[in-house]
C-alpha positions as CSV (number, residue, x, y, z in Angstrom):
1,X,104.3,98.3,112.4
2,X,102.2,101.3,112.8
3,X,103.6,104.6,112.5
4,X,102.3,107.4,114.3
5,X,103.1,111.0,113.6
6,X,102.1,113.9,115.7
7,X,101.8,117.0,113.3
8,X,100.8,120.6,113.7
9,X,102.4,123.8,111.7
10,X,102.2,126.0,115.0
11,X,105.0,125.9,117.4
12,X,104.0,125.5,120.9
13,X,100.9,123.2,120.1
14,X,101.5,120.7,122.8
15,X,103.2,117.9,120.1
16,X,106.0,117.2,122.0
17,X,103.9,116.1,125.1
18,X,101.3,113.9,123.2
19,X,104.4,112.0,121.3
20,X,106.3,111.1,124.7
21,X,102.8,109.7,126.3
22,X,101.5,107.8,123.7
23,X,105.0,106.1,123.7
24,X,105.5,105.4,127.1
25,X,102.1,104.5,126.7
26,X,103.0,102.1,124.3
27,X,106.0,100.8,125.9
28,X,104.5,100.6,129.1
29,X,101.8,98.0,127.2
30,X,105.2,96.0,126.4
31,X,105.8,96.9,123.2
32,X,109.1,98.0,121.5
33,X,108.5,101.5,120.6
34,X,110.4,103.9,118.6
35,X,110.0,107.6,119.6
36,X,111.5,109.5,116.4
37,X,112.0,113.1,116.8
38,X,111.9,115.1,113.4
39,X,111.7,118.4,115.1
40,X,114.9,120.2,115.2
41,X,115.1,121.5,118.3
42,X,115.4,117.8,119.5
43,X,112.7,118.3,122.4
44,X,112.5,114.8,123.2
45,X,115.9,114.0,123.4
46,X,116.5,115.3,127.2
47,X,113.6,114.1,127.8
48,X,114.6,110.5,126.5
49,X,117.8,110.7,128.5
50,X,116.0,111.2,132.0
51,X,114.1,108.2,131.2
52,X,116.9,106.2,130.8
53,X,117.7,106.8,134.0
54,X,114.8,105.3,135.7
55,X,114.1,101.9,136.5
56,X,110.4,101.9,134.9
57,X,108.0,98.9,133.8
58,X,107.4,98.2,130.5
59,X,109.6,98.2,127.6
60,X,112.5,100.6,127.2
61,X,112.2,103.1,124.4
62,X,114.1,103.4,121.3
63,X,115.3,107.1,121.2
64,X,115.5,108.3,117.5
65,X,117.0,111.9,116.0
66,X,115.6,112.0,112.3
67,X,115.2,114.6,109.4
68,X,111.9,115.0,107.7
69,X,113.6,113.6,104.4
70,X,115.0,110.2,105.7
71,X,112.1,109.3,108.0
72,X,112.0,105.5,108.6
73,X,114.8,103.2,109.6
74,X,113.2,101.5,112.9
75,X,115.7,99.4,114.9
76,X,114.6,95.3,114.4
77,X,111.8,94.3,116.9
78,X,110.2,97.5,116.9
79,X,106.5,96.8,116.7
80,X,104.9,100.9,116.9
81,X,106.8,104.1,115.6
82,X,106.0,107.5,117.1
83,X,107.2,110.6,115.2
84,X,107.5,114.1,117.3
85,X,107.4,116.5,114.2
86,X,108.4,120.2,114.0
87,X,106.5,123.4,113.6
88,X,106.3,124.9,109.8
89,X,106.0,121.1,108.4
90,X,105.1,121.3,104.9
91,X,105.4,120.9,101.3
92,X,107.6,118.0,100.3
93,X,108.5,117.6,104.1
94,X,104.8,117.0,105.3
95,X,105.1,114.9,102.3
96,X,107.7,112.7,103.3
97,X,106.2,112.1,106.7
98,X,103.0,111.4,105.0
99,X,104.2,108.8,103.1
100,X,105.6,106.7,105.7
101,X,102.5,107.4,108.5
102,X,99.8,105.5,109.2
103,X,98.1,107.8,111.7
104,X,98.9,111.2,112.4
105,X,96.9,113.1,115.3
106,X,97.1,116.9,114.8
107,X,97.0,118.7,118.4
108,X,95.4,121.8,119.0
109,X,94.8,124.3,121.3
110,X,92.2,126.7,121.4
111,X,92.8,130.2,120.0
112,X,92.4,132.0,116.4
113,X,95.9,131.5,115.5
114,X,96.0,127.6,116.4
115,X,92.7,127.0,114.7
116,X,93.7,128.7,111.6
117,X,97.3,127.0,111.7
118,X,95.2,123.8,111.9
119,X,93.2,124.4,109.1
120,X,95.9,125.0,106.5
121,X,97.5,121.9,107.9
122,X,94.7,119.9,107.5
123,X,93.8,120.7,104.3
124,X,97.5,120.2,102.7
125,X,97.6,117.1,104.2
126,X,94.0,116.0,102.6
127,X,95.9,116.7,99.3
128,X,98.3,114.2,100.2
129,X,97.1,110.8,98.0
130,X,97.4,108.3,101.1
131,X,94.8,110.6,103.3
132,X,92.9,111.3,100.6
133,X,92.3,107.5,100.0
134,X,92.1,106.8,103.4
135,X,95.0,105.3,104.1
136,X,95.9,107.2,106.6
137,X,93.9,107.9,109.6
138,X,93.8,111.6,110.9
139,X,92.3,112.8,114.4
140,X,92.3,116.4,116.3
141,X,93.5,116.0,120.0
142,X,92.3,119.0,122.4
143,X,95.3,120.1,124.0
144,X,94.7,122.4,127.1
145,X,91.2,123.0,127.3
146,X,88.8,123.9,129.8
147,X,84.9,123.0,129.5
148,X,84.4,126.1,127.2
149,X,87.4,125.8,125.1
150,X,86.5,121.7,124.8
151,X,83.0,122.9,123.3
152,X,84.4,125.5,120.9
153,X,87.0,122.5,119.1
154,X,84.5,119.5,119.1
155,X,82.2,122.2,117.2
156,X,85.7,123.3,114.8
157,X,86.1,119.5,114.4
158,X,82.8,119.1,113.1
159,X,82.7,122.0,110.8
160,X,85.8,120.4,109.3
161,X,85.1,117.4,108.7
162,X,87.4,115.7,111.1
163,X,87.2,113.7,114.4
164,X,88.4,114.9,117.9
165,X,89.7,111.9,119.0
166,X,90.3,113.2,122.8
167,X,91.0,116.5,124.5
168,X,93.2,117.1,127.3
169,X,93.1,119.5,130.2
170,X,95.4,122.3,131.1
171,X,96.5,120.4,133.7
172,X,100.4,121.4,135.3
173,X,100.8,117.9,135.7
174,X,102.5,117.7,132.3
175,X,104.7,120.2,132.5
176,X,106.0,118.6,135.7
177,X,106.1,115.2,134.6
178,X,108.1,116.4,131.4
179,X,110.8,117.6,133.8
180,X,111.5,114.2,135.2
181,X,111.5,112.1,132.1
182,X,107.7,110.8,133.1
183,X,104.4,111.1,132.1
184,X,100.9,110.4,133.8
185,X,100.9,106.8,132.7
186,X,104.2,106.5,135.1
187,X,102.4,107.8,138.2
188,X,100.5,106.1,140.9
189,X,96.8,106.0,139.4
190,X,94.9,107.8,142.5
191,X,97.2,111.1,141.4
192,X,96.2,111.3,137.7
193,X,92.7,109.7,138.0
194,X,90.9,113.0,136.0
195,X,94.0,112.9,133.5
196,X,93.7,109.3,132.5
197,X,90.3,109.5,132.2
198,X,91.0,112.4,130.0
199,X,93.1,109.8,127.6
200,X,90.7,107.3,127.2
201,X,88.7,108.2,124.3
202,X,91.9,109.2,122.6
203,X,93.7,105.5,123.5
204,X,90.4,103.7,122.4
205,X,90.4,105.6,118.8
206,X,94.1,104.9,118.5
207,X,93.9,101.2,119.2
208,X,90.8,100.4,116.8
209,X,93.1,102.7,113.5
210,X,96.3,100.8,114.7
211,X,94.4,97.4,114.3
212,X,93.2,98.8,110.7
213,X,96.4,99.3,109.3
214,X,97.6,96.8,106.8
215,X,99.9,94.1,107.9
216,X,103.8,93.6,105.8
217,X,104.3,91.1,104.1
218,X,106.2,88.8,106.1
219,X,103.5,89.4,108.6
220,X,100.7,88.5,106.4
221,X,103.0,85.1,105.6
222,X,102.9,84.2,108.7
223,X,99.7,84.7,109.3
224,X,98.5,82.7,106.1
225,X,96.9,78.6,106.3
226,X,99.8,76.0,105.0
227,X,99.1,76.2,101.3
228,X,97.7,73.0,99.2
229,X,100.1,70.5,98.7
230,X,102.1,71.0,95.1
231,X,100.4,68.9,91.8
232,X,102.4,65.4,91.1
233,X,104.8,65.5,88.2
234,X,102.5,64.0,86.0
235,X,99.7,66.4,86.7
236,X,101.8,69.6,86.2
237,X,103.2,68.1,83.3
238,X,100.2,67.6,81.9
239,X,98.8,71.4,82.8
240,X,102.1,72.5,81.0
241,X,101.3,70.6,78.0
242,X,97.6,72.3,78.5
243,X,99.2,75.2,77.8
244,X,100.5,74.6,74.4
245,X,98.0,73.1,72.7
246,X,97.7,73.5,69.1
247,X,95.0,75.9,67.5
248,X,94.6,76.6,63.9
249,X,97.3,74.3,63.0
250,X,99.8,76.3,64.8
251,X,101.7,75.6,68.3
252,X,100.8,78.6,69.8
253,X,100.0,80.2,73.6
254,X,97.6,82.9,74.9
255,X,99.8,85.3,76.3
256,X,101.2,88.8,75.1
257,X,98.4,90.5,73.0
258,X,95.5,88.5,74.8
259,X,93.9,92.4,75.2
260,X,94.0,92.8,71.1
261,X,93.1,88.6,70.7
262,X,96.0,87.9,68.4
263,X,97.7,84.5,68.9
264,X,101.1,84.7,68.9
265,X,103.4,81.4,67.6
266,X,105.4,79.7,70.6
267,X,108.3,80.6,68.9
268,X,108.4,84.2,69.2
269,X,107.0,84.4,72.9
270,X,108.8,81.4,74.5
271,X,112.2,82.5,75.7
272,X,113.8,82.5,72.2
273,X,114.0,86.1,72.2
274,X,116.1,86.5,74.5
275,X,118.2,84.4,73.0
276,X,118.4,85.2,69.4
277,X,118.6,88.8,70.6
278,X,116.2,91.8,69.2
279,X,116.9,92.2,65.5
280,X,116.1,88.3,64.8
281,X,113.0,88.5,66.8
282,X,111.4,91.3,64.9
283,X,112.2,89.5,61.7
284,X,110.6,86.9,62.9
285,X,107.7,88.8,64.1
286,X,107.2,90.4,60.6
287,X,107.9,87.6,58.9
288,X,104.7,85.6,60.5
289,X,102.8,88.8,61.2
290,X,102.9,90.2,57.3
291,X,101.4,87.4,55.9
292,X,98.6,86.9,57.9
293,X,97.5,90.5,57.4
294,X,98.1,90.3,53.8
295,X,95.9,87.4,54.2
296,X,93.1,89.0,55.5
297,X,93.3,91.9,53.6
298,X,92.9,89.7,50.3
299,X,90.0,87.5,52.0
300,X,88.3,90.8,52.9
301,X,88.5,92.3,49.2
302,X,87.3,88.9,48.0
303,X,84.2,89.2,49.8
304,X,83.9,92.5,49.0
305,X,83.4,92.2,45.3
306,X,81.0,89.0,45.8
């Protein structure tokens, strides 16, 4: 289950507008989406409501009001998670949202005060252990750009080391959209033809990281051949009894201190310990362990003298 989060410090950055799409976008492929809105001034939650009240194709969304510290507890069935965040995200709050993303896509407009807003962002979050490893795949979307300003971010991008994954145009499509519970994916195609050609590079990018992230679990279970059929009784039997065989005339098993090489007896690794409690197993620890190093120590001196 992918998570998605949409993330940029500035207010105003177009984050709102880029999380409703790429669910309905989602949804309108036919699978369960959840759109979780972190942001506190719960922007997509009117949105969600005129929705609802459409008769649309695809998959209904999942509307979801969340706080940055209690980020993940999809509905069953849902197969992608979108996350809306709010403006001023960060310290242990980016954090959180960090943790439990997969993808995040950072949306950014062209002007001093976006760029340098974007900058901070993006360098906090490549502090963050699971973008740092790689674990979670970041992209720049161009949000409102004209042929200039498109130039100016792809060059931003570069210089920080990051990939525009789209850009979209200033375009008063989306603002109307918006205001019906829509977006272009919902539209007859001859309307929006320049916007959704504006979304494929960003659609293409998204699919390709979303097939990259690691599958659960149960997931990868399911996935996995029928496993060999189990050894006969005799045959494990026997591997058990491989196990304890004798060395040094002592029943003993490789287990505990195999980093140091000692070889412990069977008695005081087997479950007896448990049993017998602490205070009996260390004095039978010392009791076998003194010995042998007394042992040694008078073998070595022995040879020593010769």
């Amino acid at each position: 289950m992918p998570v998605i989060a949409v993330v940029n410090r500035k207010g105003g950055s177009g984050k709102s507008t880029l999380a409703t799409h790429l669910a309905a976008w989602l949804a309108l492929r036919g699978d369960k989406v959840m759109l979780g809105d972190v942001d506190r001034q719960r922007s997509t939650v009117p949105w969600l409501k005129l929705r609802a009240e459409r008769q649309l194709a695809g998959e209904p969304l999942h509307g979801w009001v969340a706080d940055p510290r209690n980020v993940l507890r999809p509905p069953a069935g849902v197969r992608h998670v979108v996350l809306d965040t709010p403006g001023g995200l960060q310290g242990f709050d980016l954090g959180r949202v960090l943790t439990y993303s997969d993808i995040v896509l950072l949306p950014l407009a062209d002007s001093l005060f976006d760029r340098e807003s974007a900058a901070a962002c993006l360098a906090e979050m490549r502090a963050h252990p699971r973008v740092a490893s790689g674990r979670v795949q970041v992209g720049v979307v161009g949000m409102r750009l004209d042929a200039e300003a498109d130039h100016a971010l792809h060059a931003w991008a570069a210089g920080h080391d990051v990939v525009m994954v789209g850009a979209l145009s200033d375009s008063r499509i989306y603002v109307s959209v918006a205001e019906r519970g829509l977006t272009v994916f919902d539209l007859p195609r001859e309307a929006v033809e320049r916007e959704l050609g504006e979304w494929e590079s960003l659609l293409e990018w998204l699919t390709l990281a979303a097939q990259s992230v690691p599958q659960p679990a149960s997931a990868r279970a399911r996935a996995r051949p029928p496993a060999a059929p189990a050894a006969s009784a005799p045959a494990a039997a026997t591997e058990a009894a491989m196990d304890r065989r004798p060395a040094a005339g002592l029943s003993v098993r490789q287990g505990l201190s195999a980093a140091s090489g000692v070889r412990l007896p069977i008695s005081l690794i087997g479950s007896e310990p448990s049993r017998a409690g602490a205070s009996a197993f260390m004095r039978r620890w010392l009791g076998w362990v003194l010995p042998q190093a007394l042992s040694a120590r008078s073998t070595g001196a022995r040879l020593s003298s010769t």
